[in-house]
C-alpha positions as CSV (number, residue, x, y, z in Angstrom):
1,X,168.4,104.5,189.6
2,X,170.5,107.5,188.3
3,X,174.2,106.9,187.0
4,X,176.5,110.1,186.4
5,X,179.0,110.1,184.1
6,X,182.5,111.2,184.8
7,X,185.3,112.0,182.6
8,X,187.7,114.0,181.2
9,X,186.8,117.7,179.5
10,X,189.6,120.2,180.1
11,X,192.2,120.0,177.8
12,X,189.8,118.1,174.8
13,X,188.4,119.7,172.1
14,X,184.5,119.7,172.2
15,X,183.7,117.7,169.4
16,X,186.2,115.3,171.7
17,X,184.7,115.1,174.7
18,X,181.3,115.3,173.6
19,X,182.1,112.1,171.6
20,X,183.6,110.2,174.9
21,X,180.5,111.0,177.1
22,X,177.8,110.0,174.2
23,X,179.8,106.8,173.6
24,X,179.6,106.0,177.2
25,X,175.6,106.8,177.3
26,X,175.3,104.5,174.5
27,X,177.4,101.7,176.1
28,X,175.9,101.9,179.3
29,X,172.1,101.7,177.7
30,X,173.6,98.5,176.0
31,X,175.0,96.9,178.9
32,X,172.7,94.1,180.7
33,X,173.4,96.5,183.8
34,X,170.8,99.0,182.5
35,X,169.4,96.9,180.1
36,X,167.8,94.8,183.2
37,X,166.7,98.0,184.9
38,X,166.3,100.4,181.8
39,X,162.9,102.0,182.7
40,X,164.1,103.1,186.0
41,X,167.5,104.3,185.3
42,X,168.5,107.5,184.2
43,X,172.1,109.0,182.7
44,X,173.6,112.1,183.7
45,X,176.3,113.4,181.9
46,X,178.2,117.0,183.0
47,X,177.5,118.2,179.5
48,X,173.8,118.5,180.3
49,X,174.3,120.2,183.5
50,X,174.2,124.1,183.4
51,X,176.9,125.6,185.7
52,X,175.6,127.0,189.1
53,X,174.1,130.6,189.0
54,X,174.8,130.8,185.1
55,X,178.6,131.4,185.5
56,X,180.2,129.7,183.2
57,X,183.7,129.2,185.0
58,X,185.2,125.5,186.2
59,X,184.2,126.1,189.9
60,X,180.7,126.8,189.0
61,X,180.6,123.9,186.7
62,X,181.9,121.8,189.5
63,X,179.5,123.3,192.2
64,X,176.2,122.0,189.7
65,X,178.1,118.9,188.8
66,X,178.3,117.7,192.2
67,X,174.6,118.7,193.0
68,X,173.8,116.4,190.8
69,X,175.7,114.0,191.5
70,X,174.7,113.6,195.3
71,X,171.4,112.4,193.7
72,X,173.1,109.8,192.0
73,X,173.4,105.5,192.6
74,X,176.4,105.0,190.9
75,X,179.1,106.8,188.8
76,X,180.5,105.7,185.4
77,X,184.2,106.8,185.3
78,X,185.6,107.0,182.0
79,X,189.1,105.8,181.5
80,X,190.5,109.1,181.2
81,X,189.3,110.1,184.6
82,X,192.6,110.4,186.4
83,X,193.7,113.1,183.9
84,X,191.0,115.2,185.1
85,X,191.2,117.0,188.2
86,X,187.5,117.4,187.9
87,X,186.8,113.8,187.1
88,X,189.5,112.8,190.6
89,X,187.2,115.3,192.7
90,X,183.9,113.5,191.5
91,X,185.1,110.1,192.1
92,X,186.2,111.5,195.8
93,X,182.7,112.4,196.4
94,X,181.1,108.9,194.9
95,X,183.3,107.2,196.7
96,X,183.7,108.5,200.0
97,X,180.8,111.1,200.4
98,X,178.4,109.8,199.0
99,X,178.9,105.8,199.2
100,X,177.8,105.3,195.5
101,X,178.9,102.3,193.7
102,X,181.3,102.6,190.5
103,X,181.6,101.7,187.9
104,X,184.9,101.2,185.7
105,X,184.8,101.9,181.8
């Protein structure tokens, strides 16, 4: 069971978006929806992801992002995710792509 994070990050400063995507990991351990399955899941969050080929530019960050997220169950959107055009994109993918299930913050 793998769950990927999605969220804003353009446009925040990085001490603010780090801080949204590690509350989110620490809210989603807590829940009884990983707590019940906690050995098997595992979190992904974009910040942990290193951008495709090295390049550190939005499209490549996007190109890794969704790479990983194909390999994902479900998707955590954050509730900032429709000020992200990144964030829309992702949820696109879960939704229609990739047939995961969401899951609203």
């Amino acid at each position: 069971m793998k769950i990927y994070i999605s969220g804003k990050i353009s446009g925040l400063s990085e001490e603010e978006y780090t801080d949204n995507f590690e509350k989110v990991k620490l809210n989603l351990w807590e829940t009884d929806f990983c707590f019940s399955i906690r050995r098997y899941s595992h979190i992904i969050s974009p910040l942990d992801i290193k951008p495709f080929l090295g390049i550190k530019s939005w499209l490549f960050y996007m190109i890794a992002d969704i790479w990983q997220l194909r390999k994902c169950n479900h998707i955590a959107m954050q509730k900032n995710w429709t000020d992200s055009k990144g964030a829309v994109i992702e949820y696109f993918f879960a939704k229609w792509i990739f047939k995961q299930q969401i899951i609203w913050l």
